[in-house]
C-alpha positions in Angstrom: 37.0 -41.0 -49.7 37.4 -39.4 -46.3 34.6 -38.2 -44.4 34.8 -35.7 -41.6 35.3 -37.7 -38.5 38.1 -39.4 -40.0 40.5 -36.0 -40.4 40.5 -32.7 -38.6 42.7 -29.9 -39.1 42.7 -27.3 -36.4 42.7 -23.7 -36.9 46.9 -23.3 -36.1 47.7 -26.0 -39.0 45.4 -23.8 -41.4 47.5 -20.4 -40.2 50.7 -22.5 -40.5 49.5 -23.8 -43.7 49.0 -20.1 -45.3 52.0 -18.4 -43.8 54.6 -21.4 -45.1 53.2 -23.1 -47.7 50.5 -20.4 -50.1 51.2 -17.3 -49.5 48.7 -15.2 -52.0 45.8 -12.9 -51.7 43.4 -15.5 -52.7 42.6 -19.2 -51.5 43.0 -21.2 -54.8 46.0 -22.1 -53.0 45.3 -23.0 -49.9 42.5 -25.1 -51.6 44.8 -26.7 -53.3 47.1 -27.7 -50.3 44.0 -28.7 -48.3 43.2 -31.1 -50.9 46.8 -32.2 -51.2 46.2 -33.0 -47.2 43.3 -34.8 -47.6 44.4 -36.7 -50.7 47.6 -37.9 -48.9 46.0 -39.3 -45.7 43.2 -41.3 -47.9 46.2 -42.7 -49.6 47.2 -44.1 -46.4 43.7 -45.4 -45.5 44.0 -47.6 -48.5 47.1 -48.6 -48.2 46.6 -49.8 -44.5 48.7 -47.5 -42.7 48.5 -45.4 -39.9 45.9 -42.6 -40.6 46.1 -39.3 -38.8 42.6 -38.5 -37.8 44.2 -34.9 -36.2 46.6 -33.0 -38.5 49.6 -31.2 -36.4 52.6 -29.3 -37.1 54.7 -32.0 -37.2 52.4 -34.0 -39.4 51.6 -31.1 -41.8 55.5 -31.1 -42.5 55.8 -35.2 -42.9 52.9 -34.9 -45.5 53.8 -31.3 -47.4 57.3 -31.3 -46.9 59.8 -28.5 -45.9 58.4 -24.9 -45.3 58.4 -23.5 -48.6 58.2 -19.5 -47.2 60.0 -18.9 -43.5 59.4 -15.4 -42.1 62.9 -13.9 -40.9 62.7 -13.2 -37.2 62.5 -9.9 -36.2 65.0 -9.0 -34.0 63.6 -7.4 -30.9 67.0 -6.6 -29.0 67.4 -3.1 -28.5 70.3 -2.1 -30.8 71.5 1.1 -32.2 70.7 1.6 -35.9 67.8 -0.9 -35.8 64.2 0.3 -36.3 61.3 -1.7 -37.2 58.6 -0.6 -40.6 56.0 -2.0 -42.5 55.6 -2.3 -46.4 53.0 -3.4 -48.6 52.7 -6.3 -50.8 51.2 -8.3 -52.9 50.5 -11.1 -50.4 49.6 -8.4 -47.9 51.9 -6.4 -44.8 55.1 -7.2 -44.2 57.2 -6.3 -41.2 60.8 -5.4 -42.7 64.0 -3.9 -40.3 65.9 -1.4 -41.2 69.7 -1.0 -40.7 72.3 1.8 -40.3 75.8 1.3 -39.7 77.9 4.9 -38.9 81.7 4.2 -39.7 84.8 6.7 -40.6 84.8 8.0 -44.0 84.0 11.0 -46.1 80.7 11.1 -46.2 79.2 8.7 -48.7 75.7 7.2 -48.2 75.8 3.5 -48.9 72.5 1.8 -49.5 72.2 -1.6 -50.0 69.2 -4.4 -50.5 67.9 -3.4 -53.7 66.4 -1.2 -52.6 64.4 1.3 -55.4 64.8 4.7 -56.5 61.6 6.2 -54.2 63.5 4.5 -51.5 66.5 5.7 -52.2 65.2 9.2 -52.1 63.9 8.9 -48.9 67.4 7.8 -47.4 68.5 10.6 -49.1 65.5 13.0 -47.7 66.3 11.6 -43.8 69.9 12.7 -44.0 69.4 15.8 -45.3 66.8 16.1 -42.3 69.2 15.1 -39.9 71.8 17.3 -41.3 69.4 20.3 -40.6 68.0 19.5 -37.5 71.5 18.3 -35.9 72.3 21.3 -33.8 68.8 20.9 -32.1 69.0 17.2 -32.1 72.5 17.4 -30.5 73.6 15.4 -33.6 77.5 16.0 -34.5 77.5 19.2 -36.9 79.9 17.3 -39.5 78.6 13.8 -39.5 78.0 13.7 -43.1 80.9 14.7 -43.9 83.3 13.0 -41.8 81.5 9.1 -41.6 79.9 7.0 -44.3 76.5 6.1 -43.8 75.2 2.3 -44.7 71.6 1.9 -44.8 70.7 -1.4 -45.7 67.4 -3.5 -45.1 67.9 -6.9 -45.2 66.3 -9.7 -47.6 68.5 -8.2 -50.0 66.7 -11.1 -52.8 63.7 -9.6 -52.6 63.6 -5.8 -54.7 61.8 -3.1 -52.3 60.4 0.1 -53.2 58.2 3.0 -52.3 58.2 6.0 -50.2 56.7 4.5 -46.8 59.7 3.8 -45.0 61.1 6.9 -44.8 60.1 7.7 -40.9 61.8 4.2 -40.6 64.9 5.1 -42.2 64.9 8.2 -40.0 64.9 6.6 -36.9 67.8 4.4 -37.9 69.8 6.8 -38.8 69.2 8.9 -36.1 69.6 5.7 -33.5 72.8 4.7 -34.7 74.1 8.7 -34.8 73.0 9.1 -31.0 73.8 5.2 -30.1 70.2 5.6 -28.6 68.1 2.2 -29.7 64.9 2.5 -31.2 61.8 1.5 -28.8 61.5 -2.3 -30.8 58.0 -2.3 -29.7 57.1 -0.2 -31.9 56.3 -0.4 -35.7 56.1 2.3 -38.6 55.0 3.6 -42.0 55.3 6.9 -43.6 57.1 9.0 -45.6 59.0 12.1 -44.3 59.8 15.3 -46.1 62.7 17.9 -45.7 60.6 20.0 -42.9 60.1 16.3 -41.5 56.4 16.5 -42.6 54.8 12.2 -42.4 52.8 12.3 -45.7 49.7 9.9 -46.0 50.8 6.1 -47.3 48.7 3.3 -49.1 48.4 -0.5 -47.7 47.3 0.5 -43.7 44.8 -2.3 -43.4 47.5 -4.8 -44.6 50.4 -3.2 -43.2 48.7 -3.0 -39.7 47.8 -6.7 -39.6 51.4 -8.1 -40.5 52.4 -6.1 -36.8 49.3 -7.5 -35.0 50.7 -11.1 -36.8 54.3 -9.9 -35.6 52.9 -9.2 -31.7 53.8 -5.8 -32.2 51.8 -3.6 -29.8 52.3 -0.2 -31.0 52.4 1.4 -34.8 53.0 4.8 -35.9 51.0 5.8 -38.8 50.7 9.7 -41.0 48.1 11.6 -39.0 46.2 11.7 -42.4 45.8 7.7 -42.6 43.3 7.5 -39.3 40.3 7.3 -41.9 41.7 3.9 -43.0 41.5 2.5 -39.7 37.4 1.9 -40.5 38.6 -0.9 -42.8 40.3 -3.0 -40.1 38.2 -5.9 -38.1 37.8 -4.4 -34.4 38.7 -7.2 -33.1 42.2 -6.9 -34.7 42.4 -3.2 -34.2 42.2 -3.4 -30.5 45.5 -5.8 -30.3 47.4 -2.8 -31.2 47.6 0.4 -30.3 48.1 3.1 -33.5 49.2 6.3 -32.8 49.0 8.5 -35.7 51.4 11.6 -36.0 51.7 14.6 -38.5 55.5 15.1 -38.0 58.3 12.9 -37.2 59.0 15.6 -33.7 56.0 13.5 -32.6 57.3 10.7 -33.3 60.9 10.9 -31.5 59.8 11.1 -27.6 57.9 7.9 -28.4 60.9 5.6 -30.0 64.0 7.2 -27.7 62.2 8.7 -24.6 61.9 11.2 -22.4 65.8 12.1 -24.1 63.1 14.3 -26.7 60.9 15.8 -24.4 57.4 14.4 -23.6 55.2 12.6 -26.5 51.3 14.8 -26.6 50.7 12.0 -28.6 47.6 9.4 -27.7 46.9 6.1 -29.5 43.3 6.3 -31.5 40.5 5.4 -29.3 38.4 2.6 -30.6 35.3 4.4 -30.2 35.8 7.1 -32.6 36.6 4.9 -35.4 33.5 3.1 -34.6 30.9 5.4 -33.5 28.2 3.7 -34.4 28.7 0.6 -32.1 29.7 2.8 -29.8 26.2 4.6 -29.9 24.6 1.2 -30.3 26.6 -0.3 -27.4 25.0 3.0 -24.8 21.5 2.6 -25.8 21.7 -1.2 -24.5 22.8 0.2 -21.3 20.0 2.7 -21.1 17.0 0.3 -22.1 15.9 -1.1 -19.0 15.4 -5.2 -18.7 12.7 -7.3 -18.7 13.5 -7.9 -15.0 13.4 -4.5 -14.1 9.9 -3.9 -16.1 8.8 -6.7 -14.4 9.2 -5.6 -11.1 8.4 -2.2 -11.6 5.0 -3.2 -13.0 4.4 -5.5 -10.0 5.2 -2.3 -7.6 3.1 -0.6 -9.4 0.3 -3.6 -9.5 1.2 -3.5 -5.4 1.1 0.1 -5.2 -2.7 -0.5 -7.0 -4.2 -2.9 -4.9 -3.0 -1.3 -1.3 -4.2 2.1 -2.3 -7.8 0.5 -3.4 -8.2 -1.7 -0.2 -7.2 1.7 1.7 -10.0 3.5 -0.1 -12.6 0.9 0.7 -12.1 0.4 4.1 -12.5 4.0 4.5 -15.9 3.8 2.5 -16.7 0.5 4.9 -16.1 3.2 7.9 -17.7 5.8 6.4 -20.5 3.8 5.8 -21.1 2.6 9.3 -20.6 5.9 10.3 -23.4 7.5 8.7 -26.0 4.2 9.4 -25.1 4.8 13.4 -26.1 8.3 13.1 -29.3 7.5 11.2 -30.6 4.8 13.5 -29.8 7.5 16.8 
C-alpha cells in the first residue's frame, strides 16, 4: 500500500486529470483514475523502481497515457465572421465558435456542423433580422439575395442543438456582412427573435463557468437570466463580468464599438446578487472593536477619576475654609 507521504497530487494534475481524462458530472470517474494513479505508482514501489512521490503533468501522461478529451483552442484573433457562445451539456458549459463565411451566390443559407433543427431556426431567425434591420445597420439592401451565407460551428462530430446561440449567430453574421470583428473578449448565450428580442436560456451556472475556465472576461446573458446568477460561487462570479441585455441593440455597441452608438449597458454588480453579505459585510464595519471599547472605557475610567479628585479637592478647600472662619 501507499500511504500519504509517499504520493502527492497537486491541485493542477487533479483539474488536468478532469478536463482530459473523465469528463462527467459526477466523480465515479475521477475516483476511478485516482485510483488508477495510485495503483500504478505502488506497482513501481514493488517492483523497485523509481517512485514518484509528486505527480506532474508530464508524469500523469507517462502513467494514464494520451489525453483522452483535448479542448479545441479558441481562437482569440479578431476575425470577421468569428463570434464566441456558450452551450450546455451534459458534462457542463462549453465555449463553442461560430463561423460565417459571405461569398457570391443567390442567396442560399448554408449551415453546416450538425447542427439541429432549433439551431437551424435561429440561423434562419438572424438573417431575417438582419434582412430587416439592414438599412439602419448600413447592411447591403440585397445581401440575401445576391451572396450565399455559410454558417457553420465547428466540431462538426459532435451534434448541437438548442435555441441559445442565436445572439451568437447574429453577431457572426453581422461581423462578416460589415467585415467588422467581433470583440473576442466577449462571450454569449441567448436566443433572439424577429424584433431582435434575447429570450431567457437554461444552463447559466454551467455555461458561465466554462468562460471563467476559458479566461473570458466578459459574457452577455438575456436580461431575464440575472436571477440565475445567485447559483454561481462568488468567488467565480467576480472573474467575469456579466452584462445582461433585453435586446441584441444592447448588445452591438459592446462587440463592434462605438461604430453602434454608445452601450447604457453595465455589468451586474456583485452586491445585488448577494445582498445579504453585502448587509453582513456593513454591519462589521459599523460595530466598533475591542480596541476602540477598550480605550473608550479607559477615557471614560480617566474622565471618572479626574473629575472626582477635582471635586474633593474642592471639598478639602472648602473645608478649611469654613474651619478658618470658625476659629476667627
Amino acid at each position: 500500500g501507499l500511504t500519504p507521504k509517499e504520493v502527492e497530487i497537486p491541485d493542477e494534475v487533479i483539474e488536468k486529470t478532469i478536463l482530459e481524462y473523465t469528463r462527467e458530472a459526477g466523480l465515479r470517474k475521477l475516483e476511478q483514475v485516482l485510483a488508477t494513479i495510485c495503483r500504478k505508482i505502488a506497482h513501481r514501489k514493488t517492483m523497485g523502481k523509481k517512485a514518484y512521490p509528486i505527480i506532474t503533468p508530464e508524469i500523469l501522461q507517462k502513467l494514464l497515457g494520451a489525453p483522452r478529451y483535448l479542448d479545441e483552442e479558441t481562437d482569440k484573433q479578431p476575425l470577421p465572421g468569428l463570434a464566441t457562445g456558450l452551450a450546455w451539456t451534459s458534462v457542463g458549459g462549453e465555449v463553442l465558435q461560430v463561423e460565417t463565411n459571405i461569398v457570391k451566390g443567390k442567396g442560399k443559407l448554408i449551415l453546416t456542423g450538425q447542427l439541429g433543427d432549433v439551431m437551424k431556426e435561429s440561423a434562419q431567425a438572424a438573417v431575417s433580422y438582419l434582412r430587416s434591420k439592414a438599412k439602419e445597420l448600413k447592411l447591403p439592401l440585397d445581401f440575401s439575395e445576391k451572396s450565399d451565407i455559410h454558417i457553420h460551428v465547428p466540431a462538426g462530430a459532435v451534434p448541437k442543438d438548442g435555441p441559445s446561440a442565436g445572439i451568437t449567430i447574429t453577431s457572426s453574421l453581422l461581423s462578416a456582412l460589415t467585415g467588422e470583428p467581433v470583440n473576442q473578449d466577449f462571450c454569449m448565450t441567448g436566443e433572439i427573435t424577429l424584433r431582435g428580442r434575447i429570450l431567457p436560456v437554461g444552463g447559466i451556472k454551467e455555461k458561465i463557468l466554462a468562460g471563467v475556465t476559458k479566461n473570458i472576461h466578459n459574457v452577455l446573458i438575456p436580461k431575464q437570466n440575472t436571477k440565475d446568477l445567485e447559483e454561481i460561487p462568488k468567488e467565480l462570479l467576480s472573474k467575469i463580468n456579466v452584462y445582461p441585455i433585453a435586446h441584441i441593440d444592447e448588445a452591438l455597441p459592446l462587440l463592434f464599438g462605438k461604430k453602434y452608438g454608445k452601450s447604457h449597458v453595465s455589468p451586474v454588480s456583485l452586491t445585488s446578487i448577494y445582498p445579504e453579505e453585502h448587509d453582513e459585510e456593513i454591519i462589521e464595519q459599523k460595530k466598533p472593536s475591542r480596541t476602540t471599547k477598550k480605550t473608550t472605557n479607559t477615557k471614560v475610567q480617566a474622565s471618572s477619576r479626574s473629575s472626582i479628585t477635582k471635586t474633593a479637592k474642592i471639598k478639602s478647600k472648602t473645608t478649611k475654609a469654613s474651619t478658618k472662619t470658625k476659629k476667627k
